[in-house]
N, C-alpha and C positions, 0 to 999 in steps of 0.2 A: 889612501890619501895621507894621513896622520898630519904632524905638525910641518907646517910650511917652513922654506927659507927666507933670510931675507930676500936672497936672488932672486924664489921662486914668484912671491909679493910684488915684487918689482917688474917681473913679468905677468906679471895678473892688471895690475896696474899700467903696463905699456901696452895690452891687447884692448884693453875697456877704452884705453884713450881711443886705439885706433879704429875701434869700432863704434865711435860717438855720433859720427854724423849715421850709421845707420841703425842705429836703437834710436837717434831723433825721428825720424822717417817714419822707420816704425810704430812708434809711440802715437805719429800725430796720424796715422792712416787708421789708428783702429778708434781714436779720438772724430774721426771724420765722420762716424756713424753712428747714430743713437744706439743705446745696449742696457733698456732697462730692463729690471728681470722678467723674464722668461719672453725678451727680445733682443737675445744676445747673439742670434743669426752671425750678423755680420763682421760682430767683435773673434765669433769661435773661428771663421773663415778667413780671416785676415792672421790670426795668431798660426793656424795649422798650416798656410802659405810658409808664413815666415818663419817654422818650424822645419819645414822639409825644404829649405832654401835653404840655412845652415848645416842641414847636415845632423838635423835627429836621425839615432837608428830604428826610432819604428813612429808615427802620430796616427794619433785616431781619436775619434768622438766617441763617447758612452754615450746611450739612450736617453740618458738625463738630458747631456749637451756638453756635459764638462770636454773640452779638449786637453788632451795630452801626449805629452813626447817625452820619450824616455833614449834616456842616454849609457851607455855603458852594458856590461852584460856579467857584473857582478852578482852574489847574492844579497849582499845587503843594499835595500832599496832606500833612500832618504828623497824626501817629496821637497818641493818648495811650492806654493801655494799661493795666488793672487785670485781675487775671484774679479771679473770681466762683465761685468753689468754692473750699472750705473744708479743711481737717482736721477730724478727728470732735471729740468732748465728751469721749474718752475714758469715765474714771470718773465718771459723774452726781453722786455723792456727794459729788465733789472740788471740784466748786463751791458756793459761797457762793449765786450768783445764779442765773437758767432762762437758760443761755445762747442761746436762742433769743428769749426775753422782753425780756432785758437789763435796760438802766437807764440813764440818763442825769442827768448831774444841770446844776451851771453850771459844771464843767471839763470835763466827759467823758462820751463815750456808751461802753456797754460790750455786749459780746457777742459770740458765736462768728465771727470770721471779718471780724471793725469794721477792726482796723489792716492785717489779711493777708486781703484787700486791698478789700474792698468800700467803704471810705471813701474810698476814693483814687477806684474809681471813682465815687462817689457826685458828689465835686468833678470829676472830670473832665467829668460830662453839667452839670453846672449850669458850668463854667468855658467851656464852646464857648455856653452858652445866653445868657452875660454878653456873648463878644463877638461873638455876633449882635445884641445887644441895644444893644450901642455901635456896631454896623456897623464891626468892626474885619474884618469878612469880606467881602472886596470881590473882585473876578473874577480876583484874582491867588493867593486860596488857599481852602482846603479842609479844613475840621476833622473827622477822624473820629476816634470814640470808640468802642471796644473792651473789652466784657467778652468774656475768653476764658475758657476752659474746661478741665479735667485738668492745670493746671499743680501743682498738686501732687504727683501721680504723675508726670506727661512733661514737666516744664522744657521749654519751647522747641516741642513738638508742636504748638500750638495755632497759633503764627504760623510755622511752617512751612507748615502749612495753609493757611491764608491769603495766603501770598508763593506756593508752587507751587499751588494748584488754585485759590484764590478770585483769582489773579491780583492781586493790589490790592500794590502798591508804593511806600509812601509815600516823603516824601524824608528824614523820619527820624521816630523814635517818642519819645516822652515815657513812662516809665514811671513807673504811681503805686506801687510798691512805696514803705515810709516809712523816709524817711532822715533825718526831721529836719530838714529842710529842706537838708542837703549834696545836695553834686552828685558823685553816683557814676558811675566813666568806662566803667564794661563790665562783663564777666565772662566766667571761663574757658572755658565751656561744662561739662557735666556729662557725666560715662562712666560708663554701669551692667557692672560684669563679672561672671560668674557662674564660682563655683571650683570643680569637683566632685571631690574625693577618694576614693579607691577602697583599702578594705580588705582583710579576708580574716576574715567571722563566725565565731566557736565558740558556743559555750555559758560562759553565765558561770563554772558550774566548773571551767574551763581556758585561761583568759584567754592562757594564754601559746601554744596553739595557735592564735591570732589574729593579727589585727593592725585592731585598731578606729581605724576612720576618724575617730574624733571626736578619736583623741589625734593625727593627724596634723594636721590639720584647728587646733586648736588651736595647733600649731607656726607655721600661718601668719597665725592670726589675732595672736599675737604678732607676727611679723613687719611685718603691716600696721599695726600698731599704732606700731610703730617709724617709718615713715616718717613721720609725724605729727611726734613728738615729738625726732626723730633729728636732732644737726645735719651739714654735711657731711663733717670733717675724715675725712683719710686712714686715721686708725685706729678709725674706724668701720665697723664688719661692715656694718651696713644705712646706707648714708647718707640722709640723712632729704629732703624735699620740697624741701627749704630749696636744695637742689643747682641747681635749676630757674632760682635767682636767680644763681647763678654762672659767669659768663663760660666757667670752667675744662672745663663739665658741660653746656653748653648756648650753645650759637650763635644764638639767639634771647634772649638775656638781658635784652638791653635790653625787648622787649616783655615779657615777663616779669615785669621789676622794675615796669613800670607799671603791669598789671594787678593785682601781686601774687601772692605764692606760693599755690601749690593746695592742696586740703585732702584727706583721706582719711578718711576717717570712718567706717571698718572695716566693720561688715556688715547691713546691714537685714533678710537674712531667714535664716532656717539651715533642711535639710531634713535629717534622717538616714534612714537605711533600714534594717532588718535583718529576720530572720524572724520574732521575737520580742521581747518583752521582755525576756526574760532571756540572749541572746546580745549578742555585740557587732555595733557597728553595721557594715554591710558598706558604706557607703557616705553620703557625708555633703557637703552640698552651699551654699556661702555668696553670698549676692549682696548 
């Protein structure tokens, strides 16, 4: 492939034009059908269609459900990457439009699931299709394109899968996550922890022979709230995230500072327990 021409740009740039109205098509067909994690059915059916309609040399699904088409029959493999399941609609009400319907007009297509991230794939299958089409894919490489699957619940599950059991090792990946077109260097990885705090129930008219989990519970969801918002100095009880970035607190700082400080984002699920309603809770649990 190496460094492009201008000419070559130029024709990169006259194919994408003429393939506009059907990467829109595209786009809004796989938009037509709910795809939240591990109900991405319709989304993998609709991309593998429109894989083997352009003219991928091989598509297929992995066990997981990732679909994929690969282009060329070089050795060096380079991936591009969107993953094809969604967040819900929430509150139907809450929208203006049928987020499955959408809309598009002459700035924008709109719908559940368009920037995060099915647009990204959308241009990724017509971007390997361009340069098979300029034979920019000659026996030194290899384009595959990846819709993956439960990235919104398992960050990272999906090519996991793919690097240990589907074996497949590219020599790097291209992410269509939208950045605007900046060039973003990595990220942290994600850690789910689960907290379980343990009470002692009464009955609500004796609150004081207790000791309810939820007010404990509450101590530390302050707590993690702190590391957020906390910066590091000495005379701070909770030193905050920000400690990560300082040499003093951390022997790794340097990678650190380039990837950027970590986030904490307190607690996605709560469980309490108790025998009743009107006791306190015996037990209360945050992830």
């Amino acid at each position: 492939m190496g460094k492009l021409s201008k000419e070559e740009l130029e024709k990169i740039k006259s194919l994408a034009e003429g393939y506009k109205a059907d990467m829109t098509a595209f786009l809004r067909a796989i938009v037509a059908n709910p795809g939240e994690s591990s109900e991405e059915a319709a989304h993998v059916a609709t991309i593998k269609a429109e894989m083997e309609k352009v003219g991928f040399d091989e598509v297929k699904v992995d066990p997981q459900g990732n679909v994929m088409g690969f282009m060329g029959s070089g050795k060096t493999l380079i991936a591009f990457d969107g993953h094809i399941d969604t967040v819900g609609i929430g509150n139907r009400d809450n929208w203006n439009f049928d987020p499955y319907e959408g809309f598009e007009d002459d700035e924008e297509i709109g719908g559940r699931g368009v920037s995060d991230q099915l647009g990204g794939t959308v241009s990724a299958v017509y971007a390997a299709k361009i340069m098979k089409d300029l034979g920019l894919l000659n026996d030194k490489y290899r384009v595959m394109v990846v819709g993956t699957v439960q990235e919104e619940d398992c960050d990272g599950l999906c090519w996991e899968y793919i690097y240990h059991e589907d074996k497949i090792r590219p020599e790097f990946v291209v992410s269509s996550e939208p950045t605007d077109g900046g060039l973003y260097r990595g990220q942290r990885g994600r850690m789910e922890i689960r907290i379980d705090v343990k009470g002692v129930s009464c009955h609500g008219s004796a609150p004081d022979r207790g000791d309810n989990a939820i007010y404990k519970m509450a101590d530390i969801l302050r707590d993690v709230r702190a590391l957020n918002n906390n910066g590091d100095a000495e005379s701070t009880d909770i030193r905050g995230l920000v400690k990560m970035l300082n040499p003093k607190y951390n022997d790794q700082w340097k990678e650190a500072r380039f990837l950027g400080r970590g986030t904490c984002y307190s607690f996605t699920d709560l469980l309490h327990i108790s025998f009743t309603l009107c006791c306190s809770r015996l037990m209360c649990s945050i992830t």
